[in-house]
C-alpha positions, 0 to 999 in steps of 0.5 A: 492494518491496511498502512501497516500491510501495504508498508510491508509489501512496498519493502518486499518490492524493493528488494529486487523483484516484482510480483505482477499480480498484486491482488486482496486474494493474494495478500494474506496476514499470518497470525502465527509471525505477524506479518503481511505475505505475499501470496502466488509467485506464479508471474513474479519475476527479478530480471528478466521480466517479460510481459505478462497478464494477471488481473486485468482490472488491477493492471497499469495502464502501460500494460497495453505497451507489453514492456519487458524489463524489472523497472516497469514490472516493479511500477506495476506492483506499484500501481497495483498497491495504490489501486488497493489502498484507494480501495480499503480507504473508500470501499471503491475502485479509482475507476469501474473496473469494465471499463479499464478491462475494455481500456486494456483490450483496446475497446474502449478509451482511457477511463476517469481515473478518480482522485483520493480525497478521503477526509480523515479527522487529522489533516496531515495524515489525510494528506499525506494518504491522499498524495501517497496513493494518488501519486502511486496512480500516476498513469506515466509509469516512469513518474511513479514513485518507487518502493522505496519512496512508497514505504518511507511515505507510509512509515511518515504516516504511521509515525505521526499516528502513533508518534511515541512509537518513534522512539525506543522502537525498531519498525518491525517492533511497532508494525507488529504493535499496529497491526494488534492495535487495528484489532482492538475496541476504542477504549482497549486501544487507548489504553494499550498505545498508552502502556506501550508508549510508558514502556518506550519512554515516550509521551502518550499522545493518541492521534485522532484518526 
């Protein structure tokens, strides 16, 4: 759920704003549409972009510089995401967060940023993962990638997951699927990929994950 929710936020940011506190509290699944939603449009913004203070532990390192602009406002959701989604695949933060908030007033220097090297039992997801959010905490916000490479990286992700999802199948039709899949006992799941691939005219193959 978490590739599922980060994929459909990465779209959102491609659409030519920026929300600028990206945080857990502020993203929120809606049962009644299935969909991941943002929440708290308080710093958002589309082009004139100003700097600004959200959560201090969740903001890029350029913070410090106060850019204006949509791009920089647009890297930062970025970094934002990325911080999350290190988060939800280990349960830590990529650095202690006392030492970013001191790093971002000037008390304290720049802080070991750790590299994602989370195993998974598949090895192509677990690099493919690995290089999306590490590339997303890159600490140059120009050599960050954008939204839209984000959420083509993570809809490689859940393709090679679920790969007989990839034919017969909108991705606003199987993101919902995945995200009821998340939810599900192993045994139920199993046999609930298989029915819906049967119905989509592909080959079962459950991905070990």
């Amino acid at each position: 759920a978490c590739l599922v929710g980060s994929e459909m936020c990465i779209r959102d940011s491609s659409l030519g704003y920026a929300h600028r506190d990206i945080k857990q509290d502020n993203i929120k699944y809606d049962a009644h549409s299935k969909c991941f939603k943002y929440l708290d449009f308080g710093l958002s913004c589309s082009n004139l972009c100003r700097p600004t203070d959200g959560s201090l532990d969740l903001q890029p390192p350029e913070s410090k510089l106060k850019l204006s602009g949509l791009e920089a406002a647009q890297a930062h959701d970025i970094w934002s995401l990325g911080v999350l989604m290190f988060y939800f695949a280990t349960w830590q933060e990529p650095y202690k967060s006392y030492e970013w908030v001191s790093y971002l007033r000037d008390e304290a220097d720049l802080p070991q940023i750790t590299t994602l090297d989370y195993t998974f039992s598949n090895p192509v997801v677990n690099n493919l993962i690995n290089h999306t959010v590490n590339s997303m905490l890159t600490i140059f916000w120009r050599l960050r990638p954008t939204a839209q490479m984000i959420s083509k990286q993570l809809e490689d992700i859940l393709y090679y997951m679920y790969p007989c999802f990839v034919n017969g199948s909108h991705p606003s039709g199987w993101i919902n699927i995945v995200t009821e899949i998340d939810a599900m006992s192993p045994d139920d799941k199993e046999d609930y990929i298989s029915e819906v691939c049967y119905s989509l005219g592909g080959d079962y193959q459950l991905q070990p994950i």
